[in-house]
Structures are given as structure tokens and as C-alpha cells.
C-alpha positions in Angstrom: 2.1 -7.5 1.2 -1.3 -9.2 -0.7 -0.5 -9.0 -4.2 -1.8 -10.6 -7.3 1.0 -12.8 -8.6 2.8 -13.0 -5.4 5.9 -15.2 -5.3 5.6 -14.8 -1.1 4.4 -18.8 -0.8 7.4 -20.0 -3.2 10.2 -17.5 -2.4 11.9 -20.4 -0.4 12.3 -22.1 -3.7 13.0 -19.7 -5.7 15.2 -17.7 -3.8 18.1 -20.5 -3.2 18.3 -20.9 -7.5 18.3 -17.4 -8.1 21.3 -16.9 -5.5 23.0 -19.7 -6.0 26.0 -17.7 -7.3 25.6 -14.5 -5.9 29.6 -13.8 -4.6 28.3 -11.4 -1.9 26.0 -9.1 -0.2 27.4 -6.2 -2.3 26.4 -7.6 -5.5 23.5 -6.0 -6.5 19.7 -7.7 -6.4 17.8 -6.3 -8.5 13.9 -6.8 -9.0 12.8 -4.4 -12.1 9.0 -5.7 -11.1 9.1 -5.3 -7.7 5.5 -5.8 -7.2 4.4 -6.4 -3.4 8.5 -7.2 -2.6 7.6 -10.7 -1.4 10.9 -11.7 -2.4 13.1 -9.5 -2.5 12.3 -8.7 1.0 13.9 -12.0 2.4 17.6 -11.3 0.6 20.1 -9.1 2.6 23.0 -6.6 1.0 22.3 -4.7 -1.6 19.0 -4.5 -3.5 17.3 -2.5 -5.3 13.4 -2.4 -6.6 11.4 -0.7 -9.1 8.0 -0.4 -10.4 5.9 1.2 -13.1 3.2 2.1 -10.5 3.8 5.3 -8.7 1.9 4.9 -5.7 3.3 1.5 -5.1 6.5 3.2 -5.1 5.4 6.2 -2.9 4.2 3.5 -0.4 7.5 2.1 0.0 9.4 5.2 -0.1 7.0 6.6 3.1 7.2 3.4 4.6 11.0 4.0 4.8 10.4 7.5 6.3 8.1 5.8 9.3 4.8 5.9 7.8 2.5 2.9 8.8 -0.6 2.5 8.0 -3.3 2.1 10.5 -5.3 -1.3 11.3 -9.2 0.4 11.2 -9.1 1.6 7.9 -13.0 1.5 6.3 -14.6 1.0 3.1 -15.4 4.7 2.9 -11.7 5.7 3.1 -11.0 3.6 0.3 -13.6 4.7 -2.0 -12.2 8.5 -0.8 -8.7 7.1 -1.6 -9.6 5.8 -4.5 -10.6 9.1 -6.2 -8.4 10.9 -4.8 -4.9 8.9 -5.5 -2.7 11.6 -7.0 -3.7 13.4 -3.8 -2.8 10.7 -1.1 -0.1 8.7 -2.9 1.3 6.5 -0.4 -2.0 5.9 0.8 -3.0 4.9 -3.0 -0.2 2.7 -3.2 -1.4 1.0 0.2 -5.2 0.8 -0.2 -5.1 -0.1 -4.0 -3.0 -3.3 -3.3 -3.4 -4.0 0.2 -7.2 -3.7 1.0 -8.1 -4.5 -2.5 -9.6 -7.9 -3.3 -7.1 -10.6 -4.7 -4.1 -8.0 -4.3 -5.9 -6.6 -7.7 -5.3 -2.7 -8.3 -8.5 -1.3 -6.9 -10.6 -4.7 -7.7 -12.8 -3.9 -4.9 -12.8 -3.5 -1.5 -11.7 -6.6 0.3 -15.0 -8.6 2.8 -15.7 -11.0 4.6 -18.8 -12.1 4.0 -19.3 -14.4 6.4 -17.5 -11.8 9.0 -15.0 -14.5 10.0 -11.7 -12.7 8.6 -10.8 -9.1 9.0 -8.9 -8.2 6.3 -8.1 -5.0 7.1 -6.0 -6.2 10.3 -4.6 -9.0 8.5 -3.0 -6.4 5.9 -1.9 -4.5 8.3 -0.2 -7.4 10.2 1.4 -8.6 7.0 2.7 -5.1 6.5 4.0 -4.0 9.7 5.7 -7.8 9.6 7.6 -6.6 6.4 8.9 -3.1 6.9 11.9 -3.9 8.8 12.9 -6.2 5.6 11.9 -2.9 3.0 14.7 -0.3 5.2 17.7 -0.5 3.3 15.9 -1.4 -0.3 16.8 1.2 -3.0 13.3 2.3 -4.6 12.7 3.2 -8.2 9.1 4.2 -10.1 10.9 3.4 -13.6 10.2 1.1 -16.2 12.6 -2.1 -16.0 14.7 -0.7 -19.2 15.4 3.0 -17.8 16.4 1.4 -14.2 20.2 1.7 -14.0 21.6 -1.7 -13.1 25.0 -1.9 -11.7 27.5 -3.9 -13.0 27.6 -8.4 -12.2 23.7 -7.7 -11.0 21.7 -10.9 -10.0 18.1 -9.7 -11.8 14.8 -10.7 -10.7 11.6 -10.3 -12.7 8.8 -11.2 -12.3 6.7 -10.0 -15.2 2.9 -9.5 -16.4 2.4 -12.9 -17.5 2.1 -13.9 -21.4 -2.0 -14.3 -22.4 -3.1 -14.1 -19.3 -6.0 -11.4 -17.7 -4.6 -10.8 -14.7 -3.0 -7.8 -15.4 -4.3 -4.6 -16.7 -1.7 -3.4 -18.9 0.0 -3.3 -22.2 3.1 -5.2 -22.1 5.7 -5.5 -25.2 7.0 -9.0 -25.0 9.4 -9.2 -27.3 11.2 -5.9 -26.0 11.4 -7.6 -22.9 13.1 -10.7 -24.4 15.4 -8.8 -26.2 16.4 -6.6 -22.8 16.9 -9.8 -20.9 19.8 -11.0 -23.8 21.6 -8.4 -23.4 21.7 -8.1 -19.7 22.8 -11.7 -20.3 25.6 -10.1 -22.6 26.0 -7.4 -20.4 27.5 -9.8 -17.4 24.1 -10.0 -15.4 22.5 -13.0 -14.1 19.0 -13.1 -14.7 15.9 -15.2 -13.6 12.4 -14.5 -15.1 8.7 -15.9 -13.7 7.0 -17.2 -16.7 4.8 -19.8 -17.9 6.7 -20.0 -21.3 10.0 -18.7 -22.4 11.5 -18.5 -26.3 13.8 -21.2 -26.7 16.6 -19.8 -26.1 15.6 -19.2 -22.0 16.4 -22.3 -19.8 13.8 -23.2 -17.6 15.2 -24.2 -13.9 12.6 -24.7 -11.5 8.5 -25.8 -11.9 5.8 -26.3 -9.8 2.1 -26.8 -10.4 0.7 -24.2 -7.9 -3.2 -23.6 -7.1 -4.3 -20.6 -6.8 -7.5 -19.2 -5.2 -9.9 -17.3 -7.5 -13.6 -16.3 -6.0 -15.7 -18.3 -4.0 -18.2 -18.8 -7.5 -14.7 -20.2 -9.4 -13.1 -21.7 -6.5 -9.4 -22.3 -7.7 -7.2 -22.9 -10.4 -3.9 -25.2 -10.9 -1.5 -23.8 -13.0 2.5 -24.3 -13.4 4.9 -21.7 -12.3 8.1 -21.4 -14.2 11.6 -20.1 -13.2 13.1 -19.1 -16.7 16.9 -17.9 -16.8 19.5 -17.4 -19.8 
């Protein structure tokens, strides 16, 4: 699914570090920042997600019950969904990601505006592509330290990144750090998507990646980090 920060272009480098020594399909995967589930979609055995945002969640969680959203959707139904999230919350969790522009919570209803793309049908392509991979996920609306973790878990997360805008929330840093130690000490393996890390994190993988901002900024390089400890 479009999402901003998605790992979905570099999960096949990612993915082969972070499971490097994974024993078997019933260790745990665990993603605490599930996001758009471009990665944890492509592992098999057990997983399980979570997320802070409810109707992220609530999409998922219909998805598995056969929901799938349509390929017509308008700009009027997203302006209706939009004020009306608590009301229509998988639908929330689908338009405010989804259909949005840049994969940014509600950021605007995503055109074309030289009518060459439709976006709507490419979302729902890109989602109807995924849902298969999303069955047998175990899904969680919990912040990443009231998620129960099973024992030996290989942990995913990919968080809101340090001094950047891109998200729109308050994020405590070093409570964060401090909860990755002692998973560490807890017998967890654990992988973190940063730009920078305290010292005491290894960084294992790097990349200088471009990303694509709006046509008036055109694009931006920056370098992806895959932190563990």
C-alpha cells in the first residue's frame, strides 16, 4: 500500500539482513510500526503488526474479513470520509493513506493533473495485489511498548524519523532507545530504520535513496539506514 516512508522499493535488501538468523517460520516477526506492511508482507510464518493509528488498523483487520475496497472511489467520498472517520473506520484507514497524496495521512486528495495516471485504480491494484500476503498477519492498534512480543522475536521498526517533518506526531526518542536495549536484553533480535542511531546501535546496511517530493521540489537524496544492537 502507498505510504509515506515506505520500505516497499528496498524490502529485498532489507529483508535478507533482518532474517538472516531467523531459526524458523514460527519465530515471531514482529513489526511494532507496521505502517503500509510493505515489508512485513513479503515474510511467511508467524508475524505480527501493530500501529498507533486506529483506522490503519481497522483497514487491515476488514481486509482480513473480505472487505475490498472499490476502484471508482471519488474526491467527494474522500472529503465525506474524511469528516466522517470514527464513523467509517476501515474506510478511514484506506482513503487517508491510500488515496492521499504522497501516502501522507489525509495530505490531500491524490491527481493527476495532467490526467495521465489514475490513482485511484493504481491503489486499488496495489491493494488487492497485497491482501493475500496480509491473511494470516496478527494485527494490533497499540503503541510499540504495550504490544506483547513473544519470546526469541526477530523486531522490525520502522519509526518516525529523528528531525524530520514528515510525520505528524510527537515521538519520545529516547524511550524508544531505551525499549530497543532491553528487547536486546530480553533475547530479541532487532533492526531499526533510521538516519542516525546512539552509538551504541550498529549500523548494517546504507543506501542513498531519492525520493520524490512535488512536482515544484522535484526530489530529494537522502541515506537510509538499517540500525540493529
Amino acid at each position: 500500500m502507498k505510504y509515506m516512508g515506505s520500505k516497499n522499493r528496498i524490502a529485498k535488501e532489507l529483508l535478507p539482513i533482518i532474517l538472516k538468523d531467523r531459526i524458523s517460520e514460527e519465530q515471531y516477526y514482529v513489526e511494532p510500526f507496521c505502517g503500509g506492511c510493505n515489508l512485513i508482507d513479503k515474510v511467511t510464518g508467524n508475524r505480527i503488526a501493530s500501529d498507533v493509528n486506529p483506522y490503519l488498523i481497522a483497514m487491515y483487520q476488514e481486509i482480513q474479513r473480505g472487505w475490498i475496497p472499490k476502484n471508482d472511489y471519488t474526491e467527494d467520498e474522500y472529503k465525506l470520509i474524511k469528516e466522517n472517520k470514527q464513523k467509517y473506520p476501515h474506510l478511514a484507514g484506506y482513503f487517508g493513506f491510500a488515496l492521499s497524496y504522497g501516502g501522507k495521512w489525509f495530505g490531500g486528495w491524490r491527481r493527476d493533473s495532467v490526467g495521465k495516471r489514475n490513482y485511484v485504480e493504481e491503489a486499488y491494484n496495489n491493494m488487492y495485489k497485497q491482501i493475500p500476503s496480509l491473511k494470516n498477519i496478527e494485527f494490533y492498534n497499540l503503541s510499540y511498548d504495550k504490544l506483547y512480543i513473544p519470546n526469541n522475536s526477530v523486531i522490525y521498526c520502522d519509526i518516525p524519523y529523528k528531525d524530520t517533518t514528515k510525520y505528524n506526531t510527537l515521538f519520545d526518542y529516547d524511550n524508544f532507545y531505551n525499549w530497543c536495549r532491553y528487547m536486546k536484553k530480553q533475547g530479541h533480535q532487532i533492526f531499526i530504520s533510521e538516519y542516525n542511531m546512539p552509538e551504541d546501535f550498529t549500523c548494517v546496511w546504507s543506501k542513498e535513496i531519492t525520493s520524490s517530493l512535488t512536482k515544484d521540489t522535484g526530489s530529494k537524496k537522502a541515506v537510509e539506514n538499517l540500525f540493529t544492537i
